[in-house]
N, CA, C and O atoms as a MOPAC input file, in Angstrom:
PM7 MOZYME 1SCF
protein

 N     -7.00700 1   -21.29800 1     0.79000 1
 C     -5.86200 1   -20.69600 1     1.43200 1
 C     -5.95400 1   -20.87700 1     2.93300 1
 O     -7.04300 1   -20.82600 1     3.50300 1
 N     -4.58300 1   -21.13300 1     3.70700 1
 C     -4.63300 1   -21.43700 1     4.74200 1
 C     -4.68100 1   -19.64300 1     5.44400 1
 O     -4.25600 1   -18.66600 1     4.82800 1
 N     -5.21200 1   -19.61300 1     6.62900 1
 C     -5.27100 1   -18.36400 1     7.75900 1
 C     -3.96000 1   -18.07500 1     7.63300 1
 O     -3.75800 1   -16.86000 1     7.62800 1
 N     -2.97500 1   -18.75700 1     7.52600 1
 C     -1.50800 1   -17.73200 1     7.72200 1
 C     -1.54500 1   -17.27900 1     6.71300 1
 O     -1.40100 1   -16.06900 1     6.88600 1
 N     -1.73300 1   -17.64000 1     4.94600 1
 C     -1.51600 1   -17.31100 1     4.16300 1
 C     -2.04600 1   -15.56700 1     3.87800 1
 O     -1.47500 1   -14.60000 1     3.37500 1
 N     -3.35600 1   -15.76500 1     4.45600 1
 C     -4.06100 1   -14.30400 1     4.56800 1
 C     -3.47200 1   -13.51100 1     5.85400 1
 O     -3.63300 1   -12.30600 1     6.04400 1
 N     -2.90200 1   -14.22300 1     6.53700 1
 C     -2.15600 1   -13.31500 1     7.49200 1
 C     -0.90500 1   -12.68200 1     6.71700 1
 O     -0.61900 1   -11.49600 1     6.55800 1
 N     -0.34200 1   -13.67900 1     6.34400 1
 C      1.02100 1   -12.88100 1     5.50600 1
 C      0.25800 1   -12.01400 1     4.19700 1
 O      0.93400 1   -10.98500 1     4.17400 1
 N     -0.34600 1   -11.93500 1     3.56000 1
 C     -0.87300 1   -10.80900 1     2.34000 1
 C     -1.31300 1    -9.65900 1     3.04500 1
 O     -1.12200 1    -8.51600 1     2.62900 1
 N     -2.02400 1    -9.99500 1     4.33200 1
 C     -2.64100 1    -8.71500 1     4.87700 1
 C     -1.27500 1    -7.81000 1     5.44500 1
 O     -0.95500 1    -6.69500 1     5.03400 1
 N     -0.46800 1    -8.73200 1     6.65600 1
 C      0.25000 1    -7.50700 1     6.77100 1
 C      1.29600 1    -7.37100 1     6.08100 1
 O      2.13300 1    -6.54900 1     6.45400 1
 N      1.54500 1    -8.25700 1     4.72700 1
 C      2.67000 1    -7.77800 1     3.86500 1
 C      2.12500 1    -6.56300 1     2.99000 1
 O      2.97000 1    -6.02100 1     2.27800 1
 N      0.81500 1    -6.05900 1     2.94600 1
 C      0.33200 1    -4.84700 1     2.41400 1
 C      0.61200 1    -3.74400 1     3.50800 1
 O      1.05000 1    -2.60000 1     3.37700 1
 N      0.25200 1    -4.39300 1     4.54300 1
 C     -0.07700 1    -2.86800 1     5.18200 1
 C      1.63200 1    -2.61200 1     5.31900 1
 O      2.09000 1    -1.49500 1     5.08000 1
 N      2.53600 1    -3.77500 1     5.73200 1
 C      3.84900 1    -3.18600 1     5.91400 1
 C      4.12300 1    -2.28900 1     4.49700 1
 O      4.65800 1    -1.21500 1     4.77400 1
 N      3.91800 1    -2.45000 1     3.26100 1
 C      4.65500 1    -2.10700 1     2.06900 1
 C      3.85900 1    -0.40800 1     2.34700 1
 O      4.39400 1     0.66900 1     2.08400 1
 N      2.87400 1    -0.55400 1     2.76700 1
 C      1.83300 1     1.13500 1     2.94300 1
 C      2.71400 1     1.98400 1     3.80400 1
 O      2.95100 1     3.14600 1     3.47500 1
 N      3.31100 1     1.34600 1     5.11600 1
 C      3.55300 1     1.80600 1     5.81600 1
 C      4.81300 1     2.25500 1     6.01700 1
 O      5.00800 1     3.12800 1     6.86300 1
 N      5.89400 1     1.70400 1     5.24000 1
 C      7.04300 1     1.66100 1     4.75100 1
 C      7.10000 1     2.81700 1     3.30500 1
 O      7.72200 1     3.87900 1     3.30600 1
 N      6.46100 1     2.38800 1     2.40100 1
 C      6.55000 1     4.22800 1     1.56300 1
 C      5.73900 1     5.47400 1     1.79400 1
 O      5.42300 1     6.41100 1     1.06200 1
 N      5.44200 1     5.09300 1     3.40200 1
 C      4.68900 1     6.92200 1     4.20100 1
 C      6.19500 1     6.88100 1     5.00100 1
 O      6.56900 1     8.05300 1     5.03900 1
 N      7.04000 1     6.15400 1     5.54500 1
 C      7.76700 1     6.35200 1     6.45700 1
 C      8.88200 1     6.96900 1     6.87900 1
 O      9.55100 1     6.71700 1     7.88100 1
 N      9.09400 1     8.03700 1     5.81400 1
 C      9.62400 1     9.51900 1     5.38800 1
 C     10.00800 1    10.37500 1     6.79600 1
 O     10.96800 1    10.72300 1     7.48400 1
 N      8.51200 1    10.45300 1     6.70300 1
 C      8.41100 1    11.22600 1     8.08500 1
 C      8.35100 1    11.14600 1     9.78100 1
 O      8.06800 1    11.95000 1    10.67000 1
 N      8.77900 1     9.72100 1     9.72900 1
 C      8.43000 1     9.03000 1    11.03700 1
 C      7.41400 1     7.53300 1    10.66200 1
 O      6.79100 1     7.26400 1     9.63500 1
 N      7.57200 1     6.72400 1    11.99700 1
 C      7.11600 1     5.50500 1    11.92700 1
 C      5.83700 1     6.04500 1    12.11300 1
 O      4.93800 1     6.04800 1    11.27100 1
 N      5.76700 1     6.74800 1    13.86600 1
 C      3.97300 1     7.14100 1    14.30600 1
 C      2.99200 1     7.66500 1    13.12500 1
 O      1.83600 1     7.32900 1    12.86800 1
 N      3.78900 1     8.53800 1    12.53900 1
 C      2.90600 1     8.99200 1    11.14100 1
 C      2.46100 1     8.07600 1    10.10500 1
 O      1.29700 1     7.89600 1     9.74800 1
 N      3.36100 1     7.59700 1     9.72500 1
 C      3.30600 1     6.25200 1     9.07800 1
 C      2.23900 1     5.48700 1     9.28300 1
 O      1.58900 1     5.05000 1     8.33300 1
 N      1.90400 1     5.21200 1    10.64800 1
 C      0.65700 1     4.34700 1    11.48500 1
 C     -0.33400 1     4.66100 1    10.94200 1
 O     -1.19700 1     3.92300 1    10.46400 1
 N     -0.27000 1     6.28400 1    10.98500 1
 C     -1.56200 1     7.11100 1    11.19700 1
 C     -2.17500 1     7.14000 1     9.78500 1
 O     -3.30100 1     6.78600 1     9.43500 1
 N     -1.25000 1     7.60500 1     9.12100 1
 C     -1.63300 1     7.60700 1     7.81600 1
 C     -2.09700 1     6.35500 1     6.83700 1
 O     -3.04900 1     6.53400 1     6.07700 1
 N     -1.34900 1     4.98100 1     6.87400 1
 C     -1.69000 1     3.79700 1     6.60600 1
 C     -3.45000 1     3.37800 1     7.46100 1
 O     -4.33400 1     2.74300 1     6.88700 1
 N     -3.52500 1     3.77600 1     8.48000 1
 C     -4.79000 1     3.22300 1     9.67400 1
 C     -5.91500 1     4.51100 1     8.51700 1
 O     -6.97000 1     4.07900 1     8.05200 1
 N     -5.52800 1     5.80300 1     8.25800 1
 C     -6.23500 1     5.92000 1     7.50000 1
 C     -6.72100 1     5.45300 1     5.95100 1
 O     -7.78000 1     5.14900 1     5.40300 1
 N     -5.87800 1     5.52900 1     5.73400 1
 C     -5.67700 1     4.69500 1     4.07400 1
 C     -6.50700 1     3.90100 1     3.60100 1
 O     -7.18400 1     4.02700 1     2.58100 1
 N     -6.42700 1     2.14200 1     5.15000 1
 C     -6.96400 1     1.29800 1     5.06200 1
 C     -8.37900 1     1.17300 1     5.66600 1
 O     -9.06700 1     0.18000 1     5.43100 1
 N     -8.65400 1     1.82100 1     6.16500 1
 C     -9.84300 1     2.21600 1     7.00000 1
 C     -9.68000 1     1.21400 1     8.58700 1
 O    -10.57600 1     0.51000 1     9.05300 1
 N     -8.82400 1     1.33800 1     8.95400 1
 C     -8.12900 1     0.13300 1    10.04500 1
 C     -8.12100 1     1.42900 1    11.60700 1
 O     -8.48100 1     2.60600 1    11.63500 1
 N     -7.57300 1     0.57200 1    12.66700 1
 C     -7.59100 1     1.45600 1    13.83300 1
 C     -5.47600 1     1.68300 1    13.39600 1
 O     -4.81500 1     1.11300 1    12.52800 1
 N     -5.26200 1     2.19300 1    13.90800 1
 C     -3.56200 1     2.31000 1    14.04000 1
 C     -3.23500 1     1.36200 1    14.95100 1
 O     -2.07200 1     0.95700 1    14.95600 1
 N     -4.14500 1     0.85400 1    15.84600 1
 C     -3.49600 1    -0.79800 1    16.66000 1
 C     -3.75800 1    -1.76700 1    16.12300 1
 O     -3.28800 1    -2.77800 1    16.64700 1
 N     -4.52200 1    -1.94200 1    14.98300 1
 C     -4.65100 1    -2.92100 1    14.16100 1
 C     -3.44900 1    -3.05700 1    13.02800 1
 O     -2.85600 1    -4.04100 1    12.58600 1
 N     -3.35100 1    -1.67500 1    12.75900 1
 C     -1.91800 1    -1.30800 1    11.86400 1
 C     -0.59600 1    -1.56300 1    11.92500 1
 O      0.23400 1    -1.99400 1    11.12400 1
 N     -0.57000 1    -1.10100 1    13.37900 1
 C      0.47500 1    -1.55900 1    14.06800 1
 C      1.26000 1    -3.66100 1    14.27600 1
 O      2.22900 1    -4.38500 1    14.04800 1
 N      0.03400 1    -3.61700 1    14.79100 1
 C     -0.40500 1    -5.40800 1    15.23000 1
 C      0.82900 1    -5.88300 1    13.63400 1
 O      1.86900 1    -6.53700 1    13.54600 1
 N     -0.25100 1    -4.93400 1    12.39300 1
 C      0.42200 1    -5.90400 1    11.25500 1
 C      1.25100 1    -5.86600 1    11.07900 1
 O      1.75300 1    -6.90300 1    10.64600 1
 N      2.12400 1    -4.66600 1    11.25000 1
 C      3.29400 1    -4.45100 1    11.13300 1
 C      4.67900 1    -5.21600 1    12.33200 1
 O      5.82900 1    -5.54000 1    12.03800 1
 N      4.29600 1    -5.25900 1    13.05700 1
 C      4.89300 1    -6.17500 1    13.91900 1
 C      4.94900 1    -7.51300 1    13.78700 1
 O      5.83400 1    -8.13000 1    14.37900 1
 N      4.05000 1    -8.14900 1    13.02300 1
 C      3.57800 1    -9.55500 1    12.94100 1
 C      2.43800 1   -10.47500 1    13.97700 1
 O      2.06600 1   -11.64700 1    13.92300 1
 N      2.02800 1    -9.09000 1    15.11800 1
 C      1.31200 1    -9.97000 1    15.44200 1
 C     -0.22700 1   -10.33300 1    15.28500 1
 O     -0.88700 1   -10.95900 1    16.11500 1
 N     -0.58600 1    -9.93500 1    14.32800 1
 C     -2.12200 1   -10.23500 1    13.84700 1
 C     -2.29300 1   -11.42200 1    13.85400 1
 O     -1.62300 1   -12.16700 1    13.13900 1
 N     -3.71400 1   -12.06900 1    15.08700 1
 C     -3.81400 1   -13.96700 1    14.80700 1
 C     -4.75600 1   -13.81600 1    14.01700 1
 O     -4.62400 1   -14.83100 1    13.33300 1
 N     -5.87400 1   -13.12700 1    13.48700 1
 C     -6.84400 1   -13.59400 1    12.37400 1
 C     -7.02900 1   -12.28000 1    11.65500 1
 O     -6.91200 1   -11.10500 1    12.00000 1
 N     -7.43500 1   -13.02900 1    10.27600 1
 C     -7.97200 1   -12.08800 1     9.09200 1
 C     -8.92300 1   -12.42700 1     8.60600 1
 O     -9.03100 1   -13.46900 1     7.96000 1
 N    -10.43100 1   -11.05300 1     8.95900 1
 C    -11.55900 1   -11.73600 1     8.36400 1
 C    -11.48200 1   -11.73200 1     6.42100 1
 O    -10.81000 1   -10.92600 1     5.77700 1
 N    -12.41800 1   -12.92700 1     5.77000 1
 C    -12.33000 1   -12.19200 1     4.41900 1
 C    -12.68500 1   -11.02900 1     3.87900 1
 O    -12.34000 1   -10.79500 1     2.72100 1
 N    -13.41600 1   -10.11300 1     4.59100 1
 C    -13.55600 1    -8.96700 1     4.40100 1
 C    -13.02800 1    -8.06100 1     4.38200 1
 O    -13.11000 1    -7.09400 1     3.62500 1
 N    -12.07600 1    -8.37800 1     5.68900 1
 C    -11.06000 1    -7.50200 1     6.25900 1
 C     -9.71700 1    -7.46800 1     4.90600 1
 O     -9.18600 1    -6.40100 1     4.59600 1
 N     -9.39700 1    -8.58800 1     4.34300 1
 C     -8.05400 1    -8.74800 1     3.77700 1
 C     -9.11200 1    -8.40100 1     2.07500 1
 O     -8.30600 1    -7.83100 1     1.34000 1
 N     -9.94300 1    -8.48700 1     1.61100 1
 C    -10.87900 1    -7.85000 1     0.52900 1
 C    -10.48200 1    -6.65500 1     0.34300 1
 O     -9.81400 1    -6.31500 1    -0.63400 1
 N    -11.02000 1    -5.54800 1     1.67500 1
 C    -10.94400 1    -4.00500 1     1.72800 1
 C     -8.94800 1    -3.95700 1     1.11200 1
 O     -8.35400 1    -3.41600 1     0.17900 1
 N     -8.51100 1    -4.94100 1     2.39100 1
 C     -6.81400 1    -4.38600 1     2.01900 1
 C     -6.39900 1    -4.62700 1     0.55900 1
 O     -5.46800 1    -4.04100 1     0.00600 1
 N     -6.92000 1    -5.23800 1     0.18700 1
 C     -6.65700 1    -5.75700 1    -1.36700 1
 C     -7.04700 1    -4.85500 1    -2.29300 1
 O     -6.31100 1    -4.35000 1    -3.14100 1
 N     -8.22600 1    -4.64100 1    -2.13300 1
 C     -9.10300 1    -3.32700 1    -3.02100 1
 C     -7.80700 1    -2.07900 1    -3.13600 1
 O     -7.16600 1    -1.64300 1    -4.09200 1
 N     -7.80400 1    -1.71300 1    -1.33900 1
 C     -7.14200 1    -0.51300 1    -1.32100 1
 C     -5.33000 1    -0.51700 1    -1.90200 1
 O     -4.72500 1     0.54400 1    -2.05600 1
 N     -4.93700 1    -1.34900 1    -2.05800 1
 C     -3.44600 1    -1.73200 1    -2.22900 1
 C     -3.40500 1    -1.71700 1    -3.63800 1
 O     -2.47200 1    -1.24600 1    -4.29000 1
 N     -4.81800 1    -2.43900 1    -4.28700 1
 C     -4.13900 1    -2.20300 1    -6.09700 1
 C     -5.19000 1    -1.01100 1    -6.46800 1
 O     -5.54700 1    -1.01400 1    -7.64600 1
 N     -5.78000 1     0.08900 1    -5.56600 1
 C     -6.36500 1     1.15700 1    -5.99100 1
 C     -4.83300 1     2.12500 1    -5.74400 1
 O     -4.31700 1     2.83500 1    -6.60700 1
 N     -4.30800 1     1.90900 1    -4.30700 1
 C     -2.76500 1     2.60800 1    -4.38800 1
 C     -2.09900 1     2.07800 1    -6.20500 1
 O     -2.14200 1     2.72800 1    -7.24900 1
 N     -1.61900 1     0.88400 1    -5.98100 1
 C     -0.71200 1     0.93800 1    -7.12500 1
 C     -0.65300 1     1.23500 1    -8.36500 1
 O      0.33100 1     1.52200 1    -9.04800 1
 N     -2.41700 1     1.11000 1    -8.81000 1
 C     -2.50500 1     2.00500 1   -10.11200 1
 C     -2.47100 1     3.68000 1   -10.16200 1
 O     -2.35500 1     4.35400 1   -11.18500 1
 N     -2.58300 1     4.09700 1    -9.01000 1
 C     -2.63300 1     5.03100 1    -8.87700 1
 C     -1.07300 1     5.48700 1    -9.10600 1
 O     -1.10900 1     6.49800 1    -9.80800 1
 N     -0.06100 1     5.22800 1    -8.87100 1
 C      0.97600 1     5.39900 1    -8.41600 1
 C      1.87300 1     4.45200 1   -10.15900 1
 O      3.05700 1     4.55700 1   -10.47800 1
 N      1.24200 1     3.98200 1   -10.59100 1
 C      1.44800 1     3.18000 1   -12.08000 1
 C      1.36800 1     4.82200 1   -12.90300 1
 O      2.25000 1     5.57200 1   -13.32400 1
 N     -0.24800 1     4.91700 1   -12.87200 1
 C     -0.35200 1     6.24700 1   -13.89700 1
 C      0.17400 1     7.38600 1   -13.41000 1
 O      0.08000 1     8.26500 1   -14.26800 1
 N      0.87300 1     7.91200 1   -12.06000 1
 C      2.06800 1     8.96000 1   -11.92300 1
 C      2.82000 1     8.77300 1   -12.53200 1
 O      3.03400 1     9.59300 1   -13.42400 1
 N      3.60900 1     7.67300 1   -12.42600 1
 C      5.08800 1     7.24300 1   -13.03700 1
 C      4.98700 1     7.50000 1   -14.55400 1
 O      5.83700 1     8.18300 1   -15.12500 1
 N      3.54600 1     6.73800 1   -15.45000 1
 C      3.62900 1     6.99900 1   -16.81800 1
 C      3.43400 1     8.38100 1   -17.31100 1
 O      3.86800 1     8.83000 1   -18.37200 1
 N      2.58800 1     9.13100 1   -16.23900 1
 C      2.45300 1    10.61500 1   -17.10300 1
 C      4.29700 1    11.45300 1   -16.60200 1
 O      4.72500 1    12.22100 1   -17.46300 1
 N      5.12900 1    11.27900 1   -15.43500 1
 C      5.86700 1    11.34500 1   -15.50800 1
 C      7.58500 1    11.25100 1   -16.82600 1
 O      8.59200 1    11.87700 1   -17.15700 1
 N      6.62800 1     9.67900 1   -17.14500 1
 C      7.73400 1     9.04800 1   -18.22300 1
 C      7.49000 1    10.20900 1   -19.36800 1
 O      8.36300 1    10.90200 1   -19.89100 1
 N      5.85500 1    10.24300 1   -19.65600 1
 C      5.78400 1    10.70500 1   -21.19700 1
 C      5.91700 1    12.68300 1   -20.79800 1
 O      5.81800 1    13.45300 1   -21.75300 1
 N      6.06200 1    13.06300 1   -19.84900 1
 C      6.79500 1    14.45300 1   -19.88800 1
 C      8.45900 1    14.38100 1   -20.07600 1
 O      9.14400 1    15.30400 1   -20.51600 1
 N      8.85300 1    13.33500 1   -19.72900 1
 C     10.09100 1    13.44300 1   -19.80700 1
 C     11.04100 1    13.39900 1   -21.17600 1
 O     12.02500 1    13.94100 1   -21.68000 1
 N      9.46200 1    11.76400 1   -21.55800 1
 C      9.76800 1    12.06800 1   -23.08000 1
 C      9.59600 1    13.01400 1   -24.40500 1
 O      9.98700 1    12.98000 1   -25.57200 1
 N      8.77600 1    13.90100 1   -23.56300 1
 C      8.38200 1    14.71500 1   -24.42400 1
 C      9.72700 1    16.16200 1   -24.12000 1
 O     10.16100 1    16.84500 1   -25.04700 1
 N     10.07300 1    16.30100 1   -22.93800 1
 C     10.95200 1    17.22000 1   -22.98100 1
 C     12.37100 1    16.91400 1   -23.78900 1
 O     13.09300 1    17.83700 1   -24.16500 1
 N     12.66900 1    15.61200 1   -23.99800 1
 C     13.49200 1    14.64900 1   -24.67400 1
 C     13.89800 1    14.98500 1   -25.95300 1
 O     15.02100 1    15.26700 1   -26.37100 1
 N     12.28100 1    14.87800 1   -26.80600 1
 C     11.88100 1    14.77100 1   -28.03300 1
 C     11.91700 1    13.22400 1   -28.54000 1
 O     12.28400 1    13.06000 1   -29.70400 1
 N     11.51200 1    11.87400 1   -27.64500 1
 C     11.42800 1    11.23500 1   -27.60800 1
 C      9.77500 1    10.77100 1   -29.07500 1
 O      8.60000 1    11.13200 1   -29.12700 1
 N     10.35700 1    10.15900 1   -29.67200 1
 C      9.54900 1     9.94200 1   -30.97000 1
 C      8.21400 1     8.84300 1   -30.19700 1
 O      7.07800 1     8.70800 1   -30.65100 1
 N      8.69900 1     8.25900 1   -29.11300 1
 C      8.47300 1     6.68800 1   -29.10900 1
 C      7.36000 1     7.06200 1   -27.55600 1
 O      6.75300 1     6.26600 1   -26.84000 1
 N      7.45100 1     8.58600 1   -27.48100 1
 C      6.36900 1     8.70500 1   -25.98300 1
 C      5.15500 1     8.23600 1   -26.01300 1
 O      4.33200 1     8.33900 1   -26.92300 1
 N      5.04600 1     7.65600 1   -24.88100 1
 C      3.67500 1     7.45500 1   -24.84100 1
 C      2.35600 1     8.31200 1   -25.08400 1
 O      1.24800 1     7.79100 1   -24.95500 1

């Protein structure tokens, strides 16, 4: 993979992090994503803007780890969600 390529995965994660905290404000958003990822909030920032020039492999590893530890996380809300719903339903077919 070419360096841009890991440039675009890295801050197309942190933007997608930073974008469903952003409820409450962008600055929060920062803060909370810079924690998330274990990053500074000017590094956070940087990604979100586009201007990050390098990504170590370590660096885009951690973001990777942490991005599909978010999404399963956020997978098994949605399903225990589904199967209350189906169960308030009387859905035969709940999970």
């Amino acid at each position: 993979m070419s360096g841009s390529v890991y440039q675009d995965e890295f801050c197309g994660a942190i933007r997608a992090e930073v974008e469903a905290r952003r409820g409450r404000g962008l600055k929060i958003a920062f803060a909370e994503a810079a924690r998330f990822f274990g990053l500074t909030e000017r590094r956070v920032r940087a990604a979100w803007h586009g201007e990050v020039r390098t990504v170590s492999a370590d660096e885009l590893l951690a973001v990777r780890a942490r991005r599909v530890a978010a999404l399963r996380a956020r997978h098994a809300e949605i399903a225990r969600e589904i199967a209350g719903l189906a169960l308030e339903l009387g859905c035969e077919d709940a999970p």
